[in-house]
C-alpha positions, 0 to 999 in steps of 0.5 A: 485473494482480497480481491476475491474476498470483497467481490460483491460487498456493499460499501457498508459491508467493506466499511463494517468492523467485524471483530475488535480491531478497526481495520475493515476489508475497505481498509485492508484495500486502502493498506494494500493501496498505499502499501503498493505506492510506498514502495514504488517510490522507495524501489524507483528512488532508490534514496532511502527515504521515507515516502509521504504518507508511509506511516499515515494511520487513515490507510487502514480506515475507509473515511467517509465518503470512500467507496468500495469501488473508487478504493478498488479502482485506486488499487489498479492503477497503484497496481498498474504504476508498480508492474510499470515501474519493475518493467523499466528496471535495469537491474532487479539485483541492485540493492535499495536502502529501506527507510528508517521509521519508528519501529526500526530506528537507524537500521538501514537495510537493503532490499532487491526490487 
């Protein structure tokens, strides 16, 4: 649906807050991006860990000099490596410990890729 919903908007318009909140709907994709990388790696390793850049707070901003389109283009192929990943899956029931962050300190839950 966020796809759809930045088809066609400038960069200004992807980079533009539009209500108090400085997320924008470049930084949702960004997020999204990130998000999508994040927990590929956390699936695929399987070790519990936190992944680099996991709480990194710049995933929820276009920076300058990020386009719609370069953001857009990363989201495929972030895409893409987690369909890859899932693909090479032996078993979609093994359990995969979540990492510990700020907000859910010492809570070692699982999760099912």
């Amino acid at each position: 649906m966020l796809l759809i919903t930045v088809h066609g908007i400038t960069d200004a318009q992807a980079a533009q807050r539009t209500t108090a909140s400085d997320l924008t709907l470049g930084g949702i994709v960004k997020h999204l991006t990130r998000g999508e990388q994040v927990w590929t790696r956390i699936m695929a390793t399987g070790n519990g860990k936190l992944p680099e850049g996991m709480l990194d707070l710049g995933q929820y901003r276009m920076a300058d000099g990020d386009t719609l389109a370069g953001l857009l283009g990363q989201y495929a192929v972030a895409a893409r490596t987690t369909a890859q990943a899932v693909s090479e899956l032996r078993d979609l029931d093994r359990s995969v410990p979540l990492p510990s962050t700020p907000r859910s300190p010492g809570r070692r839950v699982g999760m099912s890729p």
